[in-house]
N, C-alpha and C positions, 0 to 999 in steps of 0.2 A: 433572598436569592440563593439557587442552588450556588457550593461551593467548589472549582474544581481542583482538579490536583496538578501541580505542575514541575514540581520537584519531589525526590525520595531520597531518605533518609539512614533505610534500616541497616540494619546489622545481622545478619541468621548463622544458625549454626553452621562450619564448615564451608564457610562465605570466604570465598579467593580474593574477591575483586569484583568493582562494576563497573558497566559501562555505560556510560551514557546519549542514547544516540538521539536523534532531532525529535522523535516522541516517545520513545521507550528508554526504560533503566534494565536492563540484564545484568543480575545476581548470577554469579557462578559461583556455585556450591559443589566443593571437592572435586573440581576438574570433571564431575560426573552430568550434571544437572543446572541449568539456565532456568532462573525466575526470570520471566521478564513481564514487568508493569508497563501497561499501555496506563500513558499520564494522559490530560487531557492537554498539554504541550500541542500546538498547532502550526505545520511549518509550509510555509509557499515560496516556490523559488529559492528553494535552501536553504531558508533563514527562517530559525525561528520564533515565531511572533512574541510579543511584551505579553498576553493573556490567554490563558487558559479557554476552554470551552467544556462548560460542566458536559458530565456525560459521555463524552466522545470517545476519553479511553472504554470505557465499560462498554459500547455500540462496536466500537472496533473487534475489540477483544471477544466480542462473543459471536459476532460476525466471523471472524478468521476462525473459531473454534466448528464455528459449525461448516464451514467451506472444508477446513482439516477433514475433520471427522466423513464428511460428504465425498472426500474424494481419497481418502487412504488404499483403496482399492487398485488404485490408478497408480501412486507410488509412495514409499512410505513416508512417513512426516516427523517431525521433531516431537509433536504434543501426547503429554503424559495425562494432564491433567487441569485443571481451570479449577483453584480451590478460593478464591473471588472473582468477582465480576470483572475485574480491574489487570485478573494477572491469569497467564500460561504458565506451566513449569513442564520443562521437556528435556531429551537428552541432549548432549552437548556435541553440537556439530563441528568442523572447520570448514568453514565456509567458503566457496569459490570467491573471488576477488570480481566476479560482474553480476551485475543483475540481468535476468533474461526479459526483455518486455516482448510482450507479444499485440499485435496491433490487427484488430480485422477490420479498421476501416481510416480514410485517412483524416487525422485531427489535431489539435492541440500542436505540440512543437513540431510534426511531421509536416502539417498542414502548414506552418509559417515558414519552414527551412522552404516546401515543394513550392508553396509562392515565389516565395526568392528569387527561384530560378534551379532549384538544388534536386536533382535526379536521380540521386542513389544515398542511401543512407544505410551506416554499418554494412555498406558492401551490397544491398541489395538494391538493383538497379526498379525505378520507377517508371512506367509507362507516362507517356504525354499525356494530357489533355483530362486529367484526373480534376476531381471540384472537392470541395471543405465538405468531408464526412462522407463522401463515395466507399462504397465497400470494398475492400480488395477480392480481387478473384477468389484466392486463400489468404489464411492469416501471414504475415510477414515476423518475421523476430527481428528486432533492433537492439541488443544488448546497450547496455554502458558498463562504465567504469562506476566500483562502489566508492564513493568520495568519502575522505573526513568531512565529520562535522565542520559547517565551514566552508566546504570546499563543492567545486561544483561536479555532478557526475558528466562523464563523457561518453560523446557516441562513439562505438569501437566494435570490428567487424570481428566478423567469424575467424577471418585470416588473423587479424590482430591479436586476436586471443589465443588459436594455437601460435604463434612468432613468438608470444610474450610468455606462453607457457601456463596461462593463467587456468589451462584447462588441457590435457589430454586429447586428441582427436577422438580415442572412444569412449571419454567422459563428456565430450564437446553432444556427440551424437547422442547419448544418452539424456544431456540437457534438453535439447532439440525436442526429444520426444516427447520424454514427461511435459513440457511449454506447452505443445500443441494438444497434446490429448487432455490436460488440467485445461487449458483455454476451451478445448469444445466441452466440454462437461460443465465448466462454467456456462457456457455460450448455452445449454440445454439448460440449466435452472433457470439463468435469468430468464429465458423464452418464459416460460411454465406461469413469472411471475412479470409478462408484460414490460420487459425487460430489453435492451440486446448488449450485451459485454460488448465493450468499444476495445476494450485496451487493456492492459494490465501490466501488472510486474511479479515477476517470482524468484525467489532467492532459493540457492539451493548449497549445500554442503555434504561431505561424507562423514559418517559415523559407522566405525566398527568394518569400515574398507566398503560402505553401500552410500549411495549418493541416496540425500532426503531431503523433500522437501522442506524448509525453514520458514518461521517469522511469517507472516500475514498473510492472507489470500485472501480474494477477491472483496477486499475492503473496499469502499470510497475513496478511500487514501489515497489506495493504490492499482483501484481500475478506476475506469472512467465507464458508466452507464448512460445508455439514450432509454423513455419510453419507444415502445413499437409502434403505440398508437400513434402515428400524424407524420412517423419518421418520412416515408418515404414522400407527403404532400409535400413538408416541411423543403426535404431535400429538393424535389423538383422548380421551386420557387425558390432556391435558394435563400432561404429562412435559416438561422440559429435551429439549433436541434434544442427541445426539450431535454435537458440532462441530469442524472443523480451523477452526483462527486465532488469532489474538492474545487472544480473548476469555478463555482460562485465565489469562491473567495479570493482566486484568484484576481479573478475581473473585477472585485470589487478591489481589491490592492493596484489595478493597472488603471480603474477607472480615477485611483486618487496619487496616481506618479508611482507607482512603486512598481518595482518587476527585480529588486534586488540587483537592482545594481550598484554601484560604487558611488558615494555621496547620494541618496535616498535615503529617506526615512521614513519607515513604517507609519500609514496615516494612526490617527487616534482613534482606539478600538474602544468606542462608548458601550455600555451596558447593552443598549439597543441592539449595537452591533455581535455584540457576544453572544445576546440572546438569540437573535435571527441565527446566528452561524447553528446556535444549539438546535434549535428547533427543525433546521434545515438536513440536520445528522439524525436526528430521529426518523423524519420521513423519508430519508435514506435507508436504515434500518428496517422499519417495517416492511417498505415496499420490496428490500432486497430480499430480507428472512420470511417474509407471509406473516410475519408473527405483532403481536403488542408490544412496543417495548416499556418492559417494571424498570421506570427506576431504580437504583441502588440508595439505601442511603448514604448522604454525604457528608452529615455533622463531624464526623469523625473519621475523614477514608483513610489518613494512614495509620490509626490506630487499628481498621478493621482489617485493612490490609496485615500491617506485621501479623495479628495475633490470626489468619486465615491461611497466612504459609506458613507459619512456628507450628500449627497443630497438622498441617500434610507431611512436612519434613520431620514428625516427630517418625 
């Protein structure tokens, strides 16, 4: 059985401190430079699960590099360089305190608050009579709050975040834009590749007094994908949508009690189920990049890892 990686270790030259966050380890090196290792660490509902999933950091990580690369034009980005499969290293940002999510259609928590009864969320008000996965006229942004590890994100408005200061009103608008214009250009690849971007998230920081994009784009992680083909039958008959993203795993943790709440315990993650989850991130992979995905190998990933950023950082 493939090996995955689930914790790190190293040490590198000019290494401040690291952080730990629910799937990544970021190395800062001399106040200048952020390694960060996508581990195969797998997290739903804030909490991160008992078992790794071989592969996943490596799918992720090469995913987000190629979204980077694909949309720098748009606005600038954190990534310097991908000297393993497993790891980014890029400049060092300070990061706004929300994430921006951007949503063009309604689903997932949006769809379970709008059942409720719940008509406006982070301040944008919702029309009636709206169904599970209807498209929005235009895309909507619904930020949150970045939580600790541990901790949950919160929904929080445009208002709340200039109140709270967490953002400048013309760094707010500058967020705004770079969201929507990264969101349609995603929204145009995935088309190309029989796709449609449901949703997503984007992190964003300044470096050197310019606001950059950060940290992952348009992963599984961290959007949520439908097929094209069947969407619209699908929706009419009120059917489940066919979808690439994390959400299988999800529903597999609600179909066996779990949604992270208080006294829950993560069902048993048998081999089966690890493999399925693995196999499930590959044909997410393909289908998102067009591409094969080559393995890495894994007899050895944090020895290949140390000795792949010791020879970039020389």
């Amino acid at each position: 059985m493939s090996k995955a990686l689930t914790k790190t270790d190293f040490n590198f030259p000019g290494q401040v401190n690291v952080y730990n966050g629910k799937v990544r380890d970021v190395y800062n090196i001399n106040n200048e430079k952020l390694v960060m290792v996508a581990t195969d660490r797998i997290s739903a509902f804030d909490v991160v699960l008992p078992k790794g999933i071989p592969y996943k950091g490596q799918m992720l990580n090469q995913i987000a590099a190629k979204f980077l690369d694909a949309t720098k034009d748009i606005c600038p980005n954190w990534k310097l360089a991908t000297p393993d499969p497993m790891v980014t290293v890029g400049v060092m940002c300070k990061g706004f305190p929300v994430e921006m999510i951007v949503r063009g259609y309604l689903c997932g928590s949006a769809w379970r608050a709008y059942k409720s009864g719940v008509r406006e969320i982070c301040g944008v008000k919702l029309p009636e009579g709206m169904r599970e996965n209807q498209k929005f006229e235009t895309p909507i942004i619904t930020p949150t709050t970045k939580a600790e590890m541990g901790l949950h994100d919160e929904d929080i408005s445009k208002e709340e975040i200039l109140r709270q200061c967490l953002a400048t009103k013309e760094e707010y608008e500058i967020l705004e834009k770079y969201t929507l214009a990264l969101f349609q250009r995603g929204t145009e690849i995935a088309a190309e590749r029989g796709l449609i971007l449901v949703d997503t998230k984007y992190e964003f920081g300044m470096h050197n007094g310019e606001i950059y994009l950060m940290d992952e784009i348009h992963t599984p992680d961290s959007s949520r994908y439908f097929y094209s083909e069947g969407y619209q039958e699908r929706f009419e008959k009120g059917e489940a949508q066919k979808q690439l993203s994390k959400e299988f795993v999800r529903e597999w943790l609600m179909e066996n009690g779990f949604q992270g709440k208080e006294g829950q315990t993560v069902p048993e993650m048998t081999e089966e189920i690890v493999n399925s989850i693995s196999e499930r991130y590959i044909e997410l992979y393909e289908h998102i990049t067009g591409e094969t995905f080559v393995k890495a190998d894994t007899d050895n990933i944090s020895e290949r890892i140390d000795k792949n950023i010791k020879n970039y950082l020389k």
